[in-house]
N, C-alpha and C positions, 0 to 999 in steps of 0.2 A: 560854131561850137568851140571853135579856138582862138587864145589872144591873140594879140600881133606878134609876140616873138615866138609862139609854135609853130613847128616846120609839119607840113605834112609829109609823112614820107609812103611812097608806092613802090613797085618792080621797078619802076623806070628809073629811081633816085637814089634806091637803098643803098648802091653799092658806092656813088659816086658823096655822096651825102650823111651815112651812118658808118658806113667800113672804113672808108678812106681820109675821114674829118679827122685833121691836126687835134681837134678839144674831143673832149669823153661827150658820148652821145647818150640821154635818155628817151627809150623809146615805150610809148606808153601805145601797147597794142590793147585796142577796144572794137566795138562795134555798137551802133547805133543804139538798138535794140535790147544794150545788157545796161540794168539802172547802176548795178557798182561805178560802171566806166561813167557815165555819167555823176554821178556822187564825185569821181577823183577829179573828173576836170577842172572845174574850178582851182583845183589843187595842183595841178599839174601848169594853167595858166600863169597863177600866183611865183611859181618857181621858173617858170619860164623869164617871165620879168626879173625876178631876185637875181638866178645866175646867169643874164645877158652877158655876152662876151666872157665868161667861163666855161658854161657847159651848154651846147645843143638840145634843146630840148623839146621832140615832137613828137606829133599821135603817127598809128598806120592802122590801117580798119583792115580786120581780118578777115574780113567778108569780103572786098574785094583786093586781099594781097596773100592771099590763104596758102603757097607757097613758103611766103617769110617767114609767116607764123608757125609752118611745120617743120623746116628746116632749123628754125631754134628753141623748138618741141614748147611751144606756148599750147595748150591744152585746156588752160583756161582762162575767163577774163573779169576786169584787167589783170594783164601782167606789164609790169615796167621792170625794163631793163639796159641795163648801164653797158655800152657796148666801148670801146677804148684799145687801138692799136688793131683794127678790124677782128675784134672777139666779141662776144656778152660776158665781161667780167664779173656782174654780178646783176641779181633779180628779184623780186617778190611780184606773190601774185595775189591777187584778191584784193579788197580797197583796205587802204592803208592810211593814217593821220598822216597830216604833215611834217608831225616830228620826226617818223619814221622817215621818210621819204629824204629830207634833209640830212638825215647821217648817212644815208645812202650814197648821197650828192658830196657830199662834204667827205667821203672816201675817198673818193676820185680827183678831188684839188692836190 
């Protein structure tokens, strides 16, 4: 369900891989199951490719990482979030165009 340049991210990765990344992380917490998340992917793929070697950009399934997802109060899904200097600098939740999603990214250069 993901391109070649999305990272998945789990418990096992999040801290070494999203908190601790030199470049701004987007992380697009979904789960199987919700058709929005499905809807963004493709979208989320497409900018995967665009911002290679600028910004990280991977899923984490809340279904099996349901931890991450509470400790930075995701509540609903999708939500993608821009995480940068081990924080969530910024967010949105629910499926969103690509236009949106680009000024999002384009903050963080």
């Amino acid at each position: 369900m993901a391109g070649a340049n999305v990272k998945t991210f789990t418990t096992a990765n999040f801290e070494a891989d999203v908190l601790k990344s030199e470049q701004a992380v987007l992380v697009d917490f979904w789960a199987p199951w919700c058709s929005p998340c499905r809807m963004v992917a493709p979208v989320v793929d497409e900018l995967a490719d665009e911002y290679a070697g600028r910004i990280v950009i991977g899923k984490l399934n809340v279904d099996e990482n349901g931890p991450i997802s509470q400790q930075y109060g995701v509540m609903s899904i999708p939500t993608l979030g821009i995480f940068k200097g081990g924080k969530m600098v910024d967010k949105i939740t629910g499926f969103r165009g690509k236009p949106d999603l680009v000024k999002m990214l384009d903050a963080q250069l």
